[in-house]
C-alpha positions as CSV (number, residue, x, y, z in Angstrom):
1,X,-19.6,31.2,-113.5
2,X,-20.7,30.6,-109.9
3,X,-24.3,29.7,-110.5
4,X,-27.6,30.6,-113.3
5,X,-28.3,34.2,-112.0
6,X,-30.7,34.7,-115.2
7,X,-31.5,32.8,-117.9
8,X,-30.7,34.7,-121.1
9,X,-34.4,34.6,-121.8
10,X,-35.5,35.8,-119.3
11,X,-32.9,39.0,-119.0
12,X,-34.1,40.3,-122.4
13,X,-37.4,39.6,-121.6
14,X,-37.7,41.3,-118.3
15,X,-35.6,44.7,-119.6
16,X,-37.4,44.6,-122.8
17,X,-34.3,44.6,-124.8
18,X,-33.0,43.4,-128.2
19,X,-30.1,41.0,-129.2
20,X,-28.1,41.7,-131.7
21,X,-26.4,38.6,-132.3
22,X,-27.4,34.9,-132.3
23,X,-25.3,33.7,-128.6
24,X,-27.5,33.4,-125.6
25,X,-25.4,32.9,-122.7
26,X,-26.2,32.2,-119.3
27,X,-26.2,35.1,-116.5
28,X,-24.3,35.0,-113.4
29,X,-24.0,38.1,-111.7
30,X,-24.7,41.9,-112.5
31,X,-22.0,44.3,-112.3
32,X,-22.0,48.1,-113.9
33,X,-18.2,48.2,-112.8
34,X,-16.0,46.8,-115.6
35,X,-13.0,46.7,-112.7
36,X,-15.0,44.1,-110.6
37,X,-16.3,41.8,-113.9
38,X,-15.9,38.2,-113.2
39,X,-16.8,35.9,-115.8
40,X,-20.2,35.4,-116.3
41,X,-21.3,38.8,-115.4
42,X,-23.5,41.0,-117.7
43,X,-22.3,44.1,-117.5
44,X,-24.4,47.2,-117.7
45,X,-23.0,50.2,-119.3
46,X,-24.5,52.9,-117.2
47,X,-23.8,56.7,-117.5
48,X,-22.4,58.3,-114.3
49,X,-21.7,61.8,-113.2
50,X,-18.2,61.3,-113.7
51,X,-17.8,58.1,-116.3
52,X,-19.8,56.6,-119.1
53,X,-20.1,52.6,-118.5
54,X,-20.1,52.6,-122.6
55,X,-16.6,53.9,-122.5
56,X,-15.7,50.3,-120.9
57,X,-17.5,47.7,-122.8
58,X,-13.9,46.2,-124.2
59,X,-12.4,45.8,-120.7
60,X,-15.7,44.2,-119.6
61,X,-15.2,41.6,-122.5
62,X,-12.0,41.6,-122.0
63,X,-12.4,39.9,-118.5
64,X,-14.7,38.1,-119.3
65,X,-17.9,39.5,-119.4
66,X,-20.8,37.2,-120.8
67,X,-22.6,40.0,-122.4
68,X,-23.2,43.9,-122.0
69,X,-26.7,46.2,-121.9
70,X,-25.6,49.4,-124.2
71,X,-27.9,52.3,-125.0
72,X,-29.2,52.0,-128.7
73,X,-27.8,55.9,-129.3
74,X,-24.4,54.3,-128.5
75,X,-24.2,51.1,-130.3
76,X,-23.2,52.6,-133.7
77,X,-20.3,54.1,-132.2
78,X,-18.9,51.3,-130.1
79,X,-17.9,49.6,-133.7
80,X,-16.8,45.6,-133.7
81,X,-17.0,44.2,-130.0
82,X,-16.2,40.2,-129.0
83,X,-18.8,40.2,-126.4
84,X,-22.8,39.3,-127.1
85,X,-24.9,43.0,-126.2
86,X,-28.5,43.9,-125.5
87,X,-29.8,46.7,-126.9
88,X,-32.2,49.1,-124.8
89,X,-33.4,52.5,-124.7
90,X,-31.7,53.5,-121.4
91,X,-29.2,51.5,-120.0
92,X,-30.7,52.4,-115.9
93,X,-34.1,51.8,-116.9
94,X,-33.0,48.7,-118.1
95,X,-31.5,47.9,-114.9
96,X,-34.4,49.3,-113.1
97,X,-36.9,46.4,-115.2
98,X,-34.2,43.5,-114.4
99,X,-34.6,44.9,-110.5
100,X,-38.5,44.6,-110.8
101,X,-38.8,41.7,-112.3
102,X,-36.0,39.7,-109.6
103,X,-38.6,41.1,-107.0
104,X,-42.0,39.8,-109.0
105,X,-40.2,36.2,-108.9
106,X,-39.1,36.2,-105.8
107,X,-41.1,34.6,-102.9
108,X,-38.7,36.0,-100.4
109,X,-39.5,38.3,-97.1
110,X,-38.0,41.5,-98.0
111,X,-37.4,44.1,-95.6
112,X,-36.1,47.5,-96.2
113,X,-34.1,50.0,-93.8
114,X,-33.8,53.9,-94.0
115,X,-33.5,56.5,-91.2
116,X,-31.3,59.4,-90.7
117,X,-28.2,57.3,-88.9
118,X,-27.6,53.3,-88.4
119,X,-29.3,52.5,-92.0
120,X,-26.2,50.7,-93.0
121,X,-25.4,48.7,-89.6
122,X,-28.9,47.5,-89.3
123,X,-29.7,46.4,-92.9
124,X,-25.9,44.7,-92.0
125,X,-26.8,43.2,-88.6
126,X,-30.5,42.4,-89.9
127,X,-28.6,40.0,-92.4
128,X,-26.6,38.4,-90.0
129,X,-29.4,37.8,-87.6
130,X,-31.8,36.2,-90.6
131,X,-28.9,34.3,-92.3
132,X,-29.5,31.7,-89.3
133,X,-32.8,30.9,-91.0
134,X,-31.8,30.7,-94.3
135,X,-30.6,32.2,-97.7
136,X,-30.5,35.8,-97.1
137,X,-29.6,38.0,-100.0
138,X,-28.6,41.4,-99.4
139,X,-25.6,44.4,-100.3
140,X,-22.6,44.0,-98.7
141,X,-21.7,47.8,-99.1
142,X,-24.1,51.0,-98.8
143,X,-25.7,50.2,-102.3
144,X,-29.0,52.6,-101.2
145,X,-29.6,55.1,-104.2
146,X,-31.2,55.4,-107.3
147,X,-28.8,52.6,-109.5
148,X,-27.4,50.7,-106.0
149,X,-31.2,49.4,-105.1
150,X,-31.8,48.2,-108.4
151,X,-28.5,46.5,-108.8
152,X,-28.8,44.9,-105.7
153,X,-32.7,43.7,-106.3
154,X,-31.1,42.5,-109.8
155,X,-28.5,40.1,-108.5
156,X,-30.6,38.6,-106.1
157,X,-31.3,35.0,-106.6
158,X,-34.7,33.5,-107.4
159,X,-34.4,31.0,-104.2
160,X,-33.4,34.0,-101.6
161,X,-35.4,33.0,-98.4
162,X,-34.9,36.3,-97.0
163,X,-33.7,40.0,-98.6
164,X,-32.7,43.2,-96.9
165,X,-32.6,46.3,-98.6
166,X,-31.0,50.2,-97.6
167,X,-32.7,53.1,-99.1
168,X,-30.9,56.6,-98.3
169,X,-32.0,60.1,-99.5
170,X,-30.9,63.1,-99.0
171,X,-33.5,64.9,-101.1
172,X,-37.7,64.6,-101.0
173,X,-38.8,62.7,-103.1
174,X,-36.0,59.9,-103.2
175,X,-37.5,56.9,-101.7
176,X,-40.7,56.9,-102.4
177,X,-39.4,55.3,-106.1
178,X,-36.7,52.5,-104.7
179,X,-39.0,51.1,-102.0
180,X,-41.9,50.9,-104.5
181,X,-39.1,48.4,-106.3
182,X,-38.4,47.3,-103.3
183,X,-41.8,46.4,-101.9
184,X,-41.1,45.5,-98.2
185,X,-43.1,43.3,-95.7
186,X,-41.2,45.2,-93.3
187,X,-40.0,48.9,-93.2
188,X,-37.6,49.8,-90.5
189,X,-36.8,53.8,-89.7
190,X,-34.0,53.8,-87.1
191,X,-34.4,57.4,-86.1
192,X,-34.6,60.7,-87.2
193,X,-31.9,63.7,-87.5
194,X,-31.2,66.6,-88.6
195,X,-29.4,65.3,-91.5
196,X,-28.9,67.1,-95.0
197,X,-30.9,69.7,-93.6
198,X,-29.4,71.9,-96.3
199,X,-31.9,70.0,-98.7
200,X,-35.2,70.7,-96.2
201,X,-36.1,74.3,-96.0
202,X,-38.5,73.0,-93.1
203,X,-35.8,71.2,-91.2
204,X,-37.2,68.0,-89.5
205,X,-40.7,68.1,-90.4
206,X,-39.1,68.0,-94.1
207,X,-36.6,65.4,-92.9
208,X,-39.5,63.4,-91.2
209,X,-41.7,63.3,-94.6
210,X,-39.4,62.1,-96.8
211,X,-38.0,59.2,-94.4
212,X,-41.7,58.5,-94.4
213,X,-41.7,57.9,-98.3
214,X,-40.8,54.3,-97.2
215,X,-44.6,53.4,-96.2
216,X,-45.2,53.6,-99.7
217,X,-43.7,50.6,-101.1
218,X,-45.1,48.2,-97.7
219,X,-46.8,45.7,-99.2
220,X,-50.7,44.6,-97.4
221,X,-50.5,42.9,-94.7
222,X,-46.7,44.7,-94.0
223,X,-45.8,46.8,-90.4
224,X,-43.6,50.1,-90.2
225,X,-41.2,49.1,-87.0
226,X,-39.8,52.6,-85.7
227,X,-38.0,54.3,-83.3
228,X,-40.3,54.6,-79.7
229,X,-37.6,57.1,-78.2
230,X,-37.5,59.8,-81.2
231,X,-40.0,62.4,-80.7
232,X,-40.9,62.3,-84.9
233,X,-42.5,58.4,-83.7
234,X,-46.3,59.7,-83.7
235,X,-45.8,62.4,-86.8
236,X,-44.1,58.5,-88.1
237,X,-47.5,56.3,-86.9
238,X,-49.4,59.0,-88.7
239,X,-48.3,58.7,-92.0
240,X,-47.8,54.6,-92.1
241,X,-51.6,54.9,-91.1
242,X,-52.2,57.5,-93.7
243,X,-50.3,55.4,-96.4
244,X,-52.4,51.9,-95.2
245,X,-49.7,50.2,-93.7
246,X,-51.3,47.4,-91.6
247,X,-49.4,47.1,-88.4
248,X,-47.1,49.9,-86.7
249,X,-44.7,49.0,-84.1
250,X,-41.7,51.1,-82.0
251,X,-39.1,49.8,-80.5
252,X,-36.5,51.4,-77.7
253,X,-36.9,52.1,-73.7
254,X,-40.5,53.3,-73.9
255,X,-42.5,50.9,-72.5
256,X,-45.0,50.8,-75.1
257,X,-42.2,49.8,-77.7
258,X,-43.1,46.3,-78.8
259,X,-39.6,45.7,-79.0
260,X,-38.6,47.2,-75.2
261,X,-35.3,46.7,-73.8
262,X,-35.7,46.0,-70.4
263,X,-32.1,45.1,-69.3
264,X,-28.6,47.2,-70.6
265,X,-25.1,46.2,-69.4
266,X,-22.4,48.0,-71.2
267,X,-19.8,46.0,-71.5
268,X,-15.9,45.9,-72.9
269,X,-16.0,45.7,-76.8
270,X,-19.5,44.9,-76.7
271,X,-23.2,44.9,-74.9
272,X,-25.4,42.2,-73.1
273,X,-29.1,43.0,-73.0
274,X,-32.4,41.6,-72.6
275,X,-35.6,42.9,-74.3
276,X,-39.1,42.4,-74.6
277,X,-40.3,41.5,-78.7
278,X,-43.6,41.4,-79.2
279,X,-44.1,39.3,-75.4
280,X,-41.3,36.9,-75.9
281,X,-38.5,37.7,-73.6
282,X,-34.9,37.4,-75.1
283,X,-31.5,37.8,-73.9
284,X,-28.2,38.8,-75.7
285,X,-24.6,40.1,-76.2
286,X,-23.9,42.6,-78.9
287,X,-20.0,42.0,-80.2
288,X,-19.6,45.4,-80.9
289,X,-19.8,48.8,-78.1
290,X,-22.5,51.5,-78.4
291,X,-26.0,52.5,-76.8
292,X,-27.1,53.1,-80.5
293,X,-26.1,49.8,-81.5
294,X,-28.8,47.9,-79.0
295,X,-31.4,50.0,-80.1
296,X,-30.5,48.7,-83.7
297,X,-30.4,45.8,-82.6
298,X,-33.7,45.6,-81.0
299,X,-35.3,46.8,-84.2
300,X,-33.7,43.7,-85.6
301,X,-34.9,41.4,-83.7
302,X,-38.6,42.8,-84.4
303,X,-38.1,42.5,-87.7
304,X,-36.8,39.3,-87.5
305,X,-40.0,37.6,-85.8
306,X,-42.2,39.7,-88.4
307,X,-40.5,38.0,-90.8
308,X,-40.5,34.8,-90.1
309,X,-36.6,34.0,-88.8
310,X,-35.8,32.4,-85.7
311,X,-36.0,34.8,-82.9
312,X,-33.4,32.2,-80.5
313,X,-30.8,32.1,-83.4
314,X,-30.9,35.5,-84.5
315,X,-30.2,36.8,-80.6
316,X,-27.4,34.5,-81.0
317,X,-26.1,35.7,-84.2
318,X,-25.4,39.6,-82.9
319,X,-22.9,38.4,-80.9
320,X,-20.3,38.1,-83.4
321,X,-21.5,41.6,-85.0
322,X,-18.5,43.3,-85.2
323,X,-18.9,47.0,-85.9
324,X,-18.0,48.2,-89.5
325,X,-15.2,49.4,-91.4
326,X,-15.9,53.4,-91.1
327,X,-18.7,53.0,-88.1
328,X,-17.1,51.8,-84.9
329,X,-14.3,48.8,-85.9
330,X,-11.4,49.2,-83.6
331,X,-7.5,49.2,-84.7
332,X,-4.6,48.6,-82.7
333,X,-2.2,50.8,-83.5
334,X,1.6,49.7,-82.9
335,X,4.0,52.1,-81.2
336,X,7.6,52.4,-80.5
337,X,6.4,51.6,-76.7
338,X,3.3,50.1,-76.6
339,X,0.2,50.6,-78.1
340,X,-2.7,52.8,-78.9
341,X,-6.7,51.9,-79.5
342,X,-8.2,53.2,-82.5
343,X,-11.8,53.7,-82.9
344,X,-12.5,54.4,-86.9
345,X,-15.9,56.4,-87.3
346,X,-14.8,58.3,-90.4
347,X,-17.3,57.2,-92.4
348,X,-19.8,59.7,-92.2
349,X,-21.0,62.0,-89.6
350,X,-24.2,64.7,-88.3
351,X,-24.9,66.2,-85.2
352,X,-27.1,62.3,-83.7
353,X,-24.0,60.3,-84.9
354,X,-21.5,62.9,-83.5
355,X,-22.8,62.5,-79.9
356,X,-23.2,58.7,-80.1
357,X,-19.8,58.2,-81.3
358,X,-18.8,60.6,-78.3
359,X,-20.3,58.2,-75.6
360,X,-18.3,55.3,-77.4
361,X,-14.9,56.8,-76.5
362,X,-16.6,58.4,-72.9
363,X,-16.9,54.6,-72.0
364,X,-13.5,53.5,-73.2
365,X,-11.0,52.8,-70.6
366,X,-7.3,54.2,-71.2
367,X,-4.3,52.5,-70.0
368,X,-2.4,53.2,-67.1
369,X,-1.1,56.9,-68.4
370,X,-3.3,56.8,-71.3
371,X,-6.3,59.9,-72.9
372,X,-8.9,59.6,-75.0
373,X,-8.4,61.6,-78.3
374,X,-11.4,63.0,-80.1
375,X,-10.7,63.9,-83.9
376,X,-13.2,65.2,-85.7
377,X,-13.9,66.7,-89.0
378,X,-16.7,68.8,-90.7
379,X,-20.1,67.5,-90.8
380,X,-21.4,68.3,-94.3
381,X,-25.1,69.3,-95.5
382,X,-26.3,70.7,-92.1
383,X,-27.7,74.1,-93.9
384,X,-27.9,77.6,-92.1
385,X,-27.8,76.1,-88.5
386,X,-24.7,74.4,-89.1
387,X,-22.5,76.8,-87.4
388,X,-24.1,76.7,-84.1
389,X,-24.8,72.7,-84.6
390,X,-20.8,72.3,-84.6
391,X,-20.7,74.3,-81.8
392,X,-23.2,72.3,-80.0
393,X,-20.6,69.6,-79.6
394,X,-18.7,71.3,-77.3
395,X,-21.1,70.5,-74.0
396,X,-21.3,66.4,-74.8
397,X,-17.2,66.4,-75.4
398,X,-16.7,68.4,-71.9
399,X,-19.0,65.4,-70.9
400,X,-17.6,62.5,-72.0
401,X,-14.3,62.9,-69.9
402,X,-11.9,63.5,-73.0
403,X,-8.3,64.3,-72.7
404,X,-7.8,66.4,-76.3
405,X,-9.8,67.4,-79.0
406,X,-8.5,68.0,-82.3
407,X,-10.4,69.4,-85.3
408,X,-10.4,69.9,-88.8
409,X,-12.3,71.8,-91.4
410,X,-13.6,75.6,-91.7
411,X,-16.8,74.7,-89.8
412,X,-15.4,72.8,-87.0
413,X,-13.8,76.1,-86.1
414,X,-16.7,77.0,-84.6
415,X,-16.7,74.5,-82.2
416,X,-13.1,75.2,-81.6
417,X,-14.6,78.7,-80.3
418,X,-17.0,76.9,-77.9
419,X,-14.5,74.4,-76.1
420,X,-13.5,74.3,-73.1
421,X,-9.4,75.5,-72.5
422,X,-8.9,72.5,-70.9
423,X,-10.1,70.1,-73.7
424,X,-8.5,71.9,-76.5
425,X,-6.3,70.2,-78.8
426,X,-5.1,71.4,-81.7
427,X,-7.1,73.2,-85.1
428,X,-6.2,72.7,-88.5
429,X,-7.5,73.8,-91.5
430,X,-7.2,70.4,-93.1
431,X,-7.7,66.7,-91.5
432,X,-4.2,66.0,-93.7
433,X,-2.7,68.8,-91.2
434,X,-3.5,66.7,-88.2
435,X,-1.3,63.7,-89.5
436,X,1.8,65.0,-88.1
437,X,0.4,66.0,-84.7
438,X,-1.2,62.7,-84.1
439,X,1.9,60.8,-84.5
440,X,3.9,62.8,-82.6
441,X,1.0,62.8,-79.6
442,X,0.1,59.4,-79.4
443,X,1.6,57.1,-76.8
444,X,1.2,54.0,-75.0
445,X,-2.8,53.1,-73.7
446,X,-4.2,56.2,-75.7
447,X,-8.1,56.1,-77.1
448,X,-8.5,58.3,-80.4
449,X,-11.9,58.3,-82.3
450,X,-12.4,60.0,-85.7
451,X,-14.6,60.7,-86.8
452,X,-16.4,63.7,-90.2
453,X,-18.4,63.6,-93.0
454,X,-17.0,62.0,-96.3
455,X,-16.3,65.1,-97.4
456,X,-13.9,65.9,-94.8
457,X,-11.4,63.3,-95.6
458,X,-11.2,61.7,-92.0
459,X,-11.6,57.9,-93.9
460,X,-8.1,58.6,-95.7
461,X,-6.8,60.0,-92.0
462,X,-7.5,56.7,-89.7
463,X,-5.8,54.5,-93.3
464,X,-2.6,56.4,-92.2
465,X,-2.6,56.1,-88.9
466,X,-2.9,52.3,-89.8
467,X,-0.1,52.2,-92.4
468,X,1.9,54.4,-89.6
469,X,1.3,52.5,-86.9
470,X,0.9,48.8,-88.1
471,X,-0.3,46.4,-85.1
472,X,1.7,44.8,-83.0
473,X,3.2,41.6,-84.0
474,X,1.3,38.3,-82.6
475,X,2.6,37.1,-79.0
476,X,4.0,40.7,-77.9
477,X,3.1,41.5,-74.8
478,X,1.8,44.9,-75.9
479,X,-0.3,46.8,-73.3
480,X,-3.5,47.8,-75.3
481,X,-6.7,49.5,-74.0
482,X,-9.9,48.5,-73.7
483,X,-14.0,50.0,-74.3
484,X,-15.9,49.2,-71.2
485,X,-19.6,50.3,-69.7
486,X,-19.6,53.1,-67.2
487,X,-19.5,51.4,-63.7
């Protein structure tokens, strides 16, 4: 047990459940994954798409679990168990009450992060920044639907000094019930796309109104901090006005962004910027490479000095933001002579994240006889348009200076069609078809960034050019390449 999450008391009490023994054991953590119980850990026994959480009370118990939320139409048949369980009507309900009631206790200042792109890397580098002020509680992964917000408001710790909070969607209607948990004194939208358009017959108007479902849950007194530089930031002022959200603020180039960036220098691995927030003027590096990632960041720092953290230390903290597994962290890749740079954006991917993941690999520098690789896979959920959105790729790749592009996936083929000769790679049905090409192409000082939607299985395609190509060992005087600024 690493420390009292919940009294036992209070966990019945707050999911309006019922005991049905006599032990009253002491909470903490939360899991609803039996594989990732630790001792201690109530273990909720949700019912998924795929799996039923009942299905795994024994191994919960079995490692430990101190007790397990079951739904009362499945206690009968889960027989004799050695584990303490409270009864409830439904099991995520239940978890939804404990995720209420975490938030009632709490005097923390929450903030909560949605937006078409960047959701996940600002809620991450919004944590780092407010962590030098104090106890910061937050999900390490992308925990941002319907059961990860309530898990994550669950297992948050009645001291917490500061949370941060992801809500995603990718239909109307989504977040308008998690932030409402949530209740933020600060909502951030980091831009809008045109993302699962295929689920907004009205495109970004749609797209626009549901992001906006986030102004619902701003508690009094709360601001909206948006994106100055998308054009959807007045349709955006609008609606937190419309909703009663106190205080409205943008941040990005414009210069009425109250958090401005007045100062960019691109540099190797990284940026160094200064900005304007809110009249204060403040200086830093940002340890990992992207124009996106230093307008993230200066949404950060707004929310920061909303919040209450230390504006000095949290400029400091972004410079050891590395980029994420899946959204910009770099590999070297070992080869028989040399070595090769790889820039790992599989994680997901739409036409906004596409082109800024694009100027990423335009600004890397190649080695002596070195290319930049792009390898990209399908972007998923892009509706009737997404033909001719694949295709629209083709003009910011002829741009970016790259060597070879190399594509996967049935809708990529139409951007295949709208490449120039010159640029053209190699097409395959199938990222898995690209493996063999790739090894055989790579050599000394190359760049290659992938990058496709989940669905295109690009993630499992960079894990084997890593287990291919393991780095080089320590001390070896392996030439490798290098991201830097345009000059």
């Amino acid at each position: 047990m690493t420390g009292l999450l919940w009294t036992f008391e209070d966990f019945v009490a707050a999911m309006r459940g019922r005991p049905t023994g006599i032990a009253t054991p002491p909470i903490s953590g939360i899991s609803i994954d039996s594989r990732t119980i630790i001792p201690g850990d109530a273990f909720f026994a949700i019912r998924g798409e795929q799996f039923d959480g009942h299905d795994f009370v024994g191994k919960a118990a079995a490692q430990g679990a101190a007790l397990a939320v079951i739904a009362e139409e499945r206690l009968a048949a889960l027989g004799r168990l050695t584990i303490p369980l409270v009864v409830v009507e439904d099991v995520l309900k239940a978890l939804e009450l404990l995720g209420q009631a975490a938030r009632e206790r709490t005097i923390a200042s929450v903030a909560a992060v949605t937006g078409s792109v960047g959701k996940t890397t600002t809620k991450e580098m919004l944590a780092r920044c407010l962590a030098a002020s104090g106890p910061v509680h937050y999900s390490p992964a992308s925990f941002n639907n319907h059961w990860g917000v309530p898990l994550t408001l669950a297992r948050m710790p009645a001291d917490t000094r500061f949370a941060v909070f992801e809500i995603g969607m990718n239909h109307p209607g989504e977040i308008d019930p998690l932030v409402r948990m949530v209740r933020p004194h600060v909502g951030i939208i980091t831009t809008i796309a045109p993302v699962h358009v295929e689920f907004f017959p009205d495109g970004i108007a749609g797209i626009t109104r549901a992001k906006a479902e986030i102004f619902h849950g701003i508690e009094r007194g709360g601001a909206a901090i948006l994106n100055r530089d998308n054009p959807q930031f007045e349709p955006l002022a609008l609606m937190a006005i419309d909703a009663g959200v106190d205080r409205v603020l943008g941040f990005g180039e414009n210069a009425d962004a109250e958090a401005r960036l007045t100062a960019l220098d691109l540099l190797p691995e990284g940026s160094r910027a200064r900005a304007d927030i809110l009249g204060r003027e403040v200086s830093f590096t940002l340890g990992a490479p992207g124009r996106h990632l230093v307008q993230n960041a200066l949404a950060t720092l707004l929310a920061v000095q909303l919040l209450g953290g230390d504006l000095d230390a949290a400029a400091d903290a972004l410079g050891s933001m590395a980029a994420p597994k899946g959204r910009g962290a770099q590999h070297v890749l070992g080869l028989a002579e040399g070595s090769a740079l790889l820039i790992d954006e599989s994680y997901n991917a739409n036409p906004t994240s596409m082109r800024a993941a694009i100027s990423v690999l335009a600004a890397a520098r190649p080695g002596p006889a070195g290319r930049r690789f792009a390898v990209l896979g399908d972007m998923l959920e892009l509706g009737p348009e997404e033909m001719a959105l694949h295709a629209g790729l083709a003009e910011p790749l002829a741009e970016a200076g790259i060597d070879a592009v190399l594509l996967a996936g049935p809708r990529m083929a139409a951007l295949w069609e709208a490449l120039p000769t010159a640029i053209k790679g190699h097409y395959a049905e199938t990222a898995e078809e690209l493996d063999v090409i790739l090894e055989a192409a790579l050599a000394d000082g190359d760049v290659i960034m992938v990058k496709g939607s989940k669905g295109s299985r690009m993630t499992p395609l960079v894990e084997r050019l890593i287990n291919h190509f393991p780095p080089p060992a320590a001390g070896t005087d392996a030439p490798l390449s290098e991201i830097e600024g345009p000059a």
